[in-house]
Residue frames relative to the residue before (quaternion, step in Angstrom):
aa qw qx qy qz dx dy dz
X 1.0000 0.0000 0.0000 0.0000 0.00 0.00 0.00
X 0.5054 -0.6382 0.4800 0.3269 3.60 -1.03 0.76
X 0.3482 -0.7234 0.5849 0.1156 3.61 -1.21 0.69
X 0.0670 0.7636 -0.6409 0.0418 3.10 -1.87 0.32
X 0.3210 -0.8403 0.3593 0.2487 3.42 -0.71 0.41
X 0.1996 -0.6997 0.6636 0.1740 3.82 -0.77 0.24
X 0.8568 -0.2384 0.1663 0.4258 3.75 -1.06 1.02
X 0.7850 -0.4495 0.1183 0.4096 3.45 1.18 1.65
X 0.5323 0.5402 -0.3325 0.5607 3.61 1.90 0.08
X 0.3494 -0.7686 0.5105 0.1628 3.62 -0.65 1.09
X 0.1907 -0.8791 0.4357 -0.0313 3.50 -0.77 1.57
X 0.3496 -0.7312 0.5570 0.1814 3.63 -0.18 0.59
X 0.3030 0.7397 -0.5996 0.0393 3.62 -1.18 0.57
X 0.5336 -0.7330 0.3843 0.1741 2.73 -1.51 0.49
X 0.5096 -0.6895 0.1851 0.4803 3.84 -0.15 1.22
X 0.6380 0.5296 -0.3009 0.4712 4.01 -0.82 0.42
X 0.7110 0.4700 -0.3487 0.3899 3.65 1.60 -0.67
X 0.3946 -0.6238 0.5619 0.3735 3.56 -1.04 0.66
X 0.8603 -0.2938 0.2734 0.3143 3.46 -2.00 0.16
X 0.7193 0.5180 -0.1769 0.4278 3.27 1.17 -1.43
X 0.5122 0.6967 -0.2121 0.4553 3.21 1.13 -1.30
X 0.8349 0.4189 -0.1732 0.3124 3.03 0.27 -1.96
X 0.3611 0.8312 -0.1738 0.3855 3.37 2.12 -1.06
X 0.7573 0.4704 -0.1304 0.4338 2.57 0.27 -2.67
X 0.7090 0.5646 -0.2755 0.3203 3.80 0.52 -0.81
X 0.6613 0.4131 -0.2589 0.5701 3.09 1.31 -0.88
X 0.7529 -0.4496 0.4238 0.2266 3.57 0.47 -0.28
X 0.7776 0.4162 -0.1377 0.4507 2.76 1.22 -0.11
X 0.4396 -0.8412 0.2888 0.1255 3.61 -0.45 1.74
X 0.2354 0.8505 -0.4699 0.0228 3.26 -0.59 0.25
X 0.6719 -0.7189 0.0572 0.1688 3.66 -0.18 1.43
X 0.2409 0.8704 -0.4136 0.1153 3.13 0.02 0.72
X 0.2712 -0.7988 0.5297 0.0885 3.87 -1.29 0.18
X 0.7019 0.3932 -0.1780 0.5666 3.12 1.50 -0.48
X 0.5495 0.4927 -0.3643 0.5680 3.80 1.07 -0.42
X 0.0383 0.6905 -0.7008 0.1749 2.89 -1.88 1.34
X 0.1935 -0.8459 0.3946 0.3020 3.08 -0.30 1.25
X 0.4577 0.7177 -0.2593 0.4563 3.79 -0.68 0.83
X 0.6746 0.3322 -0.0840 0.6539 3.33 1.06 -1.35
X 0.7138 -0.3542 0.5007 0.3381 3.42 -1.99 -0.19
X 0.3689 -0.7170 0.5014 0.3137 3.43 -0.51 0.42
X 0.1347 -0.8734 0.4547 0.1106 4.03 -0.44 0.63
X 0.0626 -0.8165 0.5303 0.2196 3.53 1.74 -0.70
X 0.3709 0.6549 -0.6224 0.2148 3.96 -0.09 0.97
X 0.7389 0.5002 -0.3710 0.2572 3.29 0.49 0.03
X 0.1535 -0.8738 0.3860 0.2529 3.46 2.32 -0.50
X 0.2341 0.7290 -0.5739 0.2906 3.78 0.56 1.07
X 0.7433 0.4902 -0.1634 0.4248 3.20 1.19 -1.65
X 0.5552 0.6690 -0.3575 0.3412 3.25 1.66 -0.18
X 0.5810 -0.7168 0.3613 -0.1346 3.29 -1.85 2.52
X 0.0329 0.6963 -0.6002 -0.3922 3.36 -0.54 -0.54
X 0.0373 -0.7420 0.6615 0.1019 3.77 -0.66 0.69
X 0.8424 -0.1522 -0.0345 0.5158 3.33 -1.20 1.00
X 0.8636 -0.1721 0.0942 0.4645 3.76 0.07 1.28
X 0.8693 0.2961 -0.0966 0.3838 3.56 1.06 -1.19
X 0.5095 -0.6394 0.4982 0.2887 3.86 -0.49 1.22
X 0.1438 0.7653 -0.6215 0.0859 3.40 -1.04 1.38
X 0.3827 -0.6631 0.4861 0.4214 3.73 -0.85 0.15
X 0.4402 -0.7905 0.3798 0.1927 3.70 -0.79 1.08
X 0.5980 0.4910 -0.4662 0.4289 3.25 0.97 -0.27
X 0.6288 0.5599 -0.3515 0.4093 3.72 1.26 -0.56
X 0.8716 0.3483 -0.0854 0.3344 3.61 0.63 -0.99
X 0.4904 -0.7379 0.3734 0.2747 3.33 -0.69 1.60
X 0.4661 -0.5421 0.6419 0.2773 3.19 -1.69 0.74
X 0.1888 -0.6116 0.7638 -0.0827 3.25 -1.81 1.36
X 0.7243 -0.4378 0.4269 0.3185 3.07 -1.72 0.90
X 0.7706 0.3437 -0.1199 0.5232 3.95 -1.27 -0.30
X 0.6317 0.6099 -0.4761 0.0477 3.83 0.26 -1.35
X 0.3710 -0.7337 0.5105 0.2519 3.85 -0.69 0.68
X 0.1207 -0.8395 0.5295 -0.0163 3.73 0.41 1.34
X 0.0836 -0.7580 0.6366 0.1149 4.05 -0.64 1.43
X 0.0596 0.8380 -0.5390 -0.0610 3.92 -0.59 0.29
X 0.7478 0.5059 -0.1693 0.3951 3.54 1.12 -0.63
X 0.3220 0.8186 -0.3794 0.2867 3.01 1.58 0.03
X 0.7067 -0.5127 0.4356 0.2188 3.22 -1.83 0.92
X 0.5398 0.5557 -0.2641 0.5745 3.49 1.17 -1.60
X 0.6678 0.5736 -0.3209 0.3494 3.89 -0.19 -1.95
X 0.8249 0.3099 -0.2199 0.4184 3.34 -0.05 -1.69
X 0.4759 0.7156 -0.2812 0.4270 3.74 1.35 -0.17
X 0.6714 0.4447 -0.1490 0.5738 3.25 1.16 -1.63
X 0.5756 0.7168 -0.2281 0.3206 3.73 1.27 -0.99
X 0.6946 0.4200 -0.0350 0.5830 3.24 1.60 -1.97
X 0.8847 0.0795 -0.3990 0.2276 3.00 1.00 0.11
X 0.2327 0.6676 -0.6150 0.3492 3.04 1.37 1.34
X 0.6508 0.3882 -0.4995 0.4199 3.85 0.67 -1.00
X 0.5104 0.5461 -0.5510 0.3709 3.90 0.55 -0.88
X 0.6427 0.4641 -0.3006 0.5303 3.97 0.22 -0.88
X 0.7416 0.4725 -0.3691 0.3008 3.45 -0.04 -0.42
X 0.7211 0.4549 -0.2558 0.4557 2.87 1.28 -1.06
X 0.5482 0.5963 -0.3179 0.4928 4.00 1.41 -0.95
X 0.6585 0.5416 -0.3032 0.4256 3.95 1.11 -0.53
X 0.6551 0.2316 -0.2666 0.6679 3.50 1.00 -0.91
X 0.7869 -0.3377 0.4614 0.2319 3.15 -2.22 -1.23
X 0.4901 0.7404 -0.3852 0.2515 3.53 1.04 -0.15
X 0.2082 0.6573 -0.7142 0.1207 2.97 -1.37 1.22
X 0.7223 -0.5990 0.3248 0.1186 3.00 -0.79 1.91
X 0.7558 0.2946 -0.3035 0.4999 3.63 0.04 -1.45
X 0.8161 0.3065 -0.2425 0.4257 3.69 -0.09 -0.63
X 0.3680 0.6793 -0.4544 0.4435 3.75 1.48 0.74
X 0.1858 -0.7138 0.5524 0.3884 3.90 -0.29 0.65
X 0.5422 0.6431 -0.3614 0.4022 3.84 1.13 -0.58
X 0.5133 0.6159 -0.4589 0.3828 3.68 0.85 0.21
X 0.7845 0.2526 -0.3497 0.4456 2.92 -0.87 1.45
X 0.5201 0.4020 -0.1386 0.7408 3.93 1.83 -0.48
X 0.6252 0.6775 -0.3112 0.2308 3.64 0.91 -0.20
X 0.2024 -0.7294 0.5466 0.3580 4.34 0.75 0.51
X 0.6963 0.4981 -0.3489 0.3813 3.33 0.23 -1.32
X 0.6227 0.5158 -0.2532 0.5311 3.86 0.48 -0.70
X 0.7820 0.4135 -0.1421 0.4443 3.51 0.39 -1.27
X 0.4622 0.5097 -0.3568 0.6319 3.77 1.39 -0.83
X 0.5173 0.5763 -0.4304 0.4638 4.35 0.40 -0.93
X 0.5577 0.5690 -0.3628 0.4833 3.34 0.27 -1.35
X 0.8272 0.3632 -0.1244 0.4104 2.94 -0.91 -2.41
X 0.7218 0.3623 -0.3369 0.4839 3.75 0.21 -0.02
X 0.5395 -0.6620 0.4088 0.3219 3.79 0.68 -0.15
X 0.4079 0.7595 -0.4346 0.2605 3.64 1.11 0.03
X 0.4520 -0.7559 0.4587 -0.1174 2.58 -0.87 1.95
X 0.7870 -0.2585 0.2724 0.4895 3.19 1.05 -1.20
X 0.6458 -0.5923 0.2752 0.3956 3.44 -0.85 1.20
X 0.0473 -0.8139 0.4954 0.2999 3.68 1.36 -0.23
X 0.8598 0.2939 -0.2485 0.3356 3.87 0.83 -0.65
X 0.5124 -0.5911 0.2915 0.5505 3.95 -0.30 0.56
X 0.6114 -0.6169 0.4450 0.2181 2.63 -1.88 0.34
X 0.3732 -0.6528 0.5510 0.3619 3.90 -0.92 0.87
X 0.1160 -0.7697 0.6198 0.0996 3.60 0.33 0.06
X 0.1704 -0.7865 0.5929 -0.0304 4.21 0.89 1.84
X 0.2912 -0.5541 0.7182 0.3039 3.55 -1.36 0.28
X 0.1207 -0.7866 0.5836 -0.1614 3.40 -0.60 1.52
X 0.1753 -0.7170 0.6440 0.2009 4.07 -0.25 0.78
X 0.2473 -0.6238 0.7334 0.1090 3.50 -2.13 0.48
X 0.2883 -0.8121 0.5073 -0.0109 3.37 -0.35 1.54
X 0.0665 -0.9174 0.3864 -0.0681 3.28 0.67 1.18
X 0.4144 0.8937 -0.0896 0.1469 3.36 1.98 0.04
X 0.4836 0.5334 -0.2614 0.6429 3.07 2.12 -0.87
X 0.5853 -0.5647 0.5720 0.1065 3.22 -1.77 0.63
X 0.7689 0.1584 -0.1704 0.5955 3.46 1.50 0.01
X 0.8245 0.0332 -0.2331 0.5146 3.49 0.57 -0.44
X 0.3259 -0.6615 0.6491 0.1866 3.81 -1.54 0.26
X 0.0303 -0.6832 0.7251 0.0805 3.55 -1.37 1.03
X 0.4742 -0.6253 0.6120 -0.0975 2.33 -1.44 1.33
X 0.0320 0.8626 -0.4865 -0.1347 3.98 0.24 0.41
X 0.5204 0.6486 -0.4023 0.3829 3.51 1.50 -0.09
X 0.6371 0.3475 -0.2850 0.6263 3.77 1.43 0.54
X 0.3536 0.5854 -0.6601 0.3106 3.63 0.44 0.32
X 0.0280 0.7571 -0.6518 -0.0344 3.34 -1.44 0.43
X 0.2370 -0.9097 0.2705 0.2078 2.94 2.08 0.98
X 0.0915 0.8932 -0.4287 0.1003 2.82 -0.15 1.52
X 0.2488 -0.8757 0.2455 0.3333 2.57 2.39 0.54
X 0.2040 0.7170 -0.5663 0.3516 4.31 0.82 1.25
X 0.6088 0.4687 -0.3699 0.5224 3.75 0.93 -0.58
X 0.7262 0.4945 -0.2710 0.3933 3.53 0.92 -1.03
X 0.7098 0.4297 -0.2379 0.5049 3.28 1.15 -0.86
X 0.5445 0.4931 -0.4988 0.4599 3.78 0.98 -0.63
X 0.7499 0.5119 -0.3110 0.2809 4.04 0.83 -1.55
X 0.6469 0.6479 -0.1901 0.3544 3.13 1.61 -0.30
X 0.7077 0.5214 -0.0325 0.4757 3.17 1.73 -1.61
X 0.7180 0.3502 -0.0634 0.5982 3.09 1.45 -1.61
X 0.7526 0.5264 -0.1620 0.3608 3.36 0.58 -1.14
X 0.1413 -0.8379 0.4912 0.1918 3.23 1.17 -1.16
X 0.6679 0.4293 -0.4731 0.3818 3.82 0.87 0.45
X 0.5539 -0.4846 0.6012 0.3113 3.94 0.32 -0.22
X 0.1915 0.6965 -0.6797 0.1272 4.09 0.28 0.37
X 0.9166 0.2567 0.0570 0.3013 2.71 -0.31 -1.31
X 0.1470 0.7605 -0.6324 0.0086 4.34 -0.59 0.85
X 0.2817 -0.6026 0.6626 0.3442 3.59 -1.40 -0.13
X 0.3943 -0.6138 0.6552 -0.1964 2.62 -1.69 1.37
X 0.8312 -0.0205 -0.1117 0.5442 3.88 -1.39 1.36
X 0.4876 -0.6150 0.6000 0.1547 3.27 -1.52 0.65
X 0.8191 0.2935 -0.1510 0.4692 3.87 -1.40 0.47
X 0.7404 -0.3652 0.2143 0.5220 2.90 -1.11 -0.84
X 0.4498 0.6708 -0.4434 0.3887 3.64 0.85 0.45
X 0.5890 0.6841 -0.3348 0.2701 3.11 1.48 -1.23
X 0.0031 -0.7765 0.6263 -0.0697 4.09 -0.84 0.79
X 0.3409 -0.7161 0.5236 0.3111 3.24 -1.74 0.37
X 0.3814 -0.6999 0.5707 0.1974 3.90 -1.09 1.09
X 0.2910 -0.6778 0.6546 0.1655 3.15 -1.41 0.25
X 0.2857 -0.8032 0.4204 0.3107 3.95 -0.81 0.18
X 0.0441 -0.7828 0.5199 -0.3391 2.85 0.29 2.26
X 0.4006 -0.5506 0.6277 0.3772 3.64 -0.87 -0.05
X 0.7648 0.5447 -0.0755 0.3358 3.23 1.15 -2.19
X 0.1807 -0.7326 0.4952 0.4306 3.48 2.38 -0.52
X 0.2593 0.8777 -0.2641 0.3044 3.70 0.49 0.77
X 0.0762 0.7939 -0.4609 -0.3892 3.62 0.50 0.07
X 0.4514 0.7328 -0.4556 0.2271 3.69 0.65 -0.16
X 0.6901 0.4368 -0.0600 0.5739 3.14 1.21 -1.31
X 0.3996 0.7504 -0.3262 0.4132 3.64 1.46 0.66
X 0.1089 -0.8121 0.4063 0.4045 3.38 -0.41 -0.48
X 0.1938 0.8912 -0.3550 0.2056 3.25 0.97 1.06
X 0.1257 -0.9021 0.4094 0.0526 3.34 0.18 0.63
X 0.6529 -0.4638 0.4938 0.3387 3.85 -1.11 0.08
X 0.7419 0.2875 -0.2645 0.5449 3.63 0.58 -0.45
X 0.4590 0.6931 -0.4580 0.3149 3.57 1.20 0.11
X 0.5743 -0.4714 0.5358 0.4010 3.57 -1.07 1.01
X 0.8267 0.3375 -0.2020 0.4022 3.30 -0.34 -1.33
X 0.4892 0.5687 -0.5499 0.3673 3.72 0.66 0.97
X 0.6590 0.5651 -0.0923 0.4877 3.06 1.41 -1.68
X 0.5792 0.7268 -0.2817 0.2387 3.33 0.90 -0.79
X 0.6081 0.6218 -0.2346 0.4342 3.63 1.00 -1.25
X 0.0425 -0.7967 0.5896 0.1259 3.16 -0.98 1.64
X 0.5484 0.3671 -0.5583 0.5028 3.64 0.41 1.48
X 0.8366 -0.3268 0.3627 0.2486 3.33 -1.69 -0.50
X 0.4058 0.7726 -0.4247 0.2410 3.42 1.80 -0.26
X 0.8991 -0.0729 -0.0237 0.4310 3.41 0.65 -1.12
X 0.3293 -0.7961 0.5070 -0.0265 3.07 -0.37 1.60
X 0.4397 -0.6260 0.6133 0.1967 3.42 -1.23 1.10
X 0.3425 -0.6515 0.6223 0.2664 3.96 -1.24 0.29
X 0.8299 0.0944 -0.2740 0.4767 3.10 -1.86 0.83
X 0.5902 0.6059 -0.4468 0.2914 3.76 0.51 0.93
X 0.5414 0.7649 -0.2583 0.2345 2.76 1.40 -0.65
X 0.8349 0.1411 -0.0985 0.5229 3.34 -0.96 0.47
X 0.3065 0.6985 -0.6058 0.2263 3.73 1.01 0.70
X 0.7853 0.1597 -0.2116 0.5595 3.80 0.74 -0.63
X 0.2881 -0.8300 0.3930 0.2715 3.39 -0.43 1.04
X 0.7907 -0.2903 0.3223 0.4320 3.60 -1.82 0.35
X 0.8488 0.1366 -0.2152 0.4631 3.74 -0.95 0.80
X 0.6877 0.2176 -0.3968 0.5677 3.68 1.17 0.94
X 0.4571 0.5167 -0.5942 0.4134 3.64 0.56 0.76
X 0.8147 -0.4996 0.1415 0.2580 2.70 -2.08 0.73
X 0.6009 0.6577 -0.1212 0.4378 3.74 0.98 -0.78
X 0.4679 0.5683 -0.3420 0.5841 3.27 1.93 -1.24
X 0.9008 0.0095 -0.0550 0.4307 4.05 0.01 -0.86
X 0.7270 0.2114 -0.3906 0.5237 3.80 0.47 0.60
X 0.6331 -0.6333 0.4025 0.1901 3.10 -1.24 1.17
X 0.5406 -0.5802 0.4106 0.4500 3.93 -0.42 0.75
X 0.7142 0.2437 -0.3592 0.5492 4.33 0.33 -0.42
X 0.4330 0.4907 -0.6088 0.4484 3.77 0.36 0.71
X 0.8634 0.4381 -0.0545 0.2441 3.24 0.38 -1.54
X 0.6155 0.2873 -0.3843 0.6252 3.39 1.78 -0.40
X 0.6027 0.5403 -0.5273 0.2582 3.83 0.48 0.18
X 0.6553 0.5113 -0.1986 0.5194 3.32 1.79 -0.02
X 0.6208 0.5187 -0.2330 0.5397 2.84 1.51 0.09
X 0.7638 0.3913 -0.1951 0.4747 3.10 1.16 -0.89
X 0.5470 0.4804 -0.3080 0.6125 3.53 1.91 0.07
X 0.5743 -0.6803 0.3297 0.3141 3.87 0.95 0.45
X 0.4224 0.6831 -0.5097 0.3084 3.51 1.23 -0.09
């Protein structure tokens, strides 16, 4: 099998695997929010993002090559990391304590694993709407961190197109395929991949909430690279 390295640890992969992939196999974590194994790779969130031979890439996007000198653990990286999540979080609405997604949260829990201390930059504080229309689930757009996983799960898995993103900046929003821009009038369903999917608070099943309370979910006691390397290895 062809090799590569990951922060001076020789990695084995198989031809066709990206960086992350190849990573994820060996054991070795390495942040992300937008990667799923399964789906299309989309690299929008730039957590996962390397230096390979000298040049900053986003790992879930870029194929593993023989020889490639892979940097992830860096001082600089986990810097650039804290303060993309620090940005993420000042761009949308999130605030943890009054989030039922706290503790089930990546985006919260990746905080953690990165040391984030604190929003360090002000908040945009977006007039965001909560679409509270479906009879089973509620979106919430004040937690999108468009990571566009609803779009790809409704597409790949789902086969119906719910869900697209829409405007650019701070305009930018998720749509639903509604005349009414509605989820009711969607054709989203409760067994839909692309309900379950969301690794923040955006969309939230109904009558679930608070079934396991705050300080015994999953995030409350196993660090976020415990859990997707077990997750993403099928255990």
């Amino acid at each position: 099998m062809p090799t590569l390295t990951i922060d001076g640890q020789t990695v084995a992969f198989q031809p066709g695997q990206t960086i992350i992939e190849a990573a994820t196999a060996a054991g070795i974590y390495i942040p992300h929010l937008c990667h799923k194994p399964g789906y299309s790779p989309h690299g929008s969130c730039k957590l996962c993002s390397v230096t390979v031979n000298g040049r900053n890439c986003s790992a879930c996007t870029f194929p593993a090559a023989e020889g490639q000198q892979v940097i992830s653990n860096s001082d600089q990286l986990q810097q650039d990391r804290r303060k993309i999540t620090q940005m993420l979080f000042v761009e949308g609405n999130h605030f943890c304590p009054s989030c039922e997604k706290s503790g089930n949260c990546q985006l919260q829990a990746v905080g953690y694993q990165l040391n984030m201390l604190d929003n360090h930059f002000p908040h945009f504080y977006p007039q965001r709407k909560v679409d509270a229309s479906h009879p089973d689930i509620v979106l919430d757009h004040n937690r999108c961190i468009f990571c566009n996983l609803c779009v790809r799960a409704s597409r790949e898995q789902d086969g119906k197109n719910v869900f697209a993103i829409s405007g650019r900046g701070i305009n930018k929003h998720l749509i639903v395929n509604a005349d009414t821009g509605l989820l009711k009038d969607s054709q989203l369903t409760v067994d839909d991949c692309a309900a379950h999917i969301c690794p923040t608070g955006a969309i939230l099943i109904r009558h679930t909430a608070y079934q396991r309370p705050i300080g015994q979910r999953i995030y409350d006691h196993h660090p976020i690279s415990e859990v997707a390397l077990e997750q993403e290895h099928g255990k």
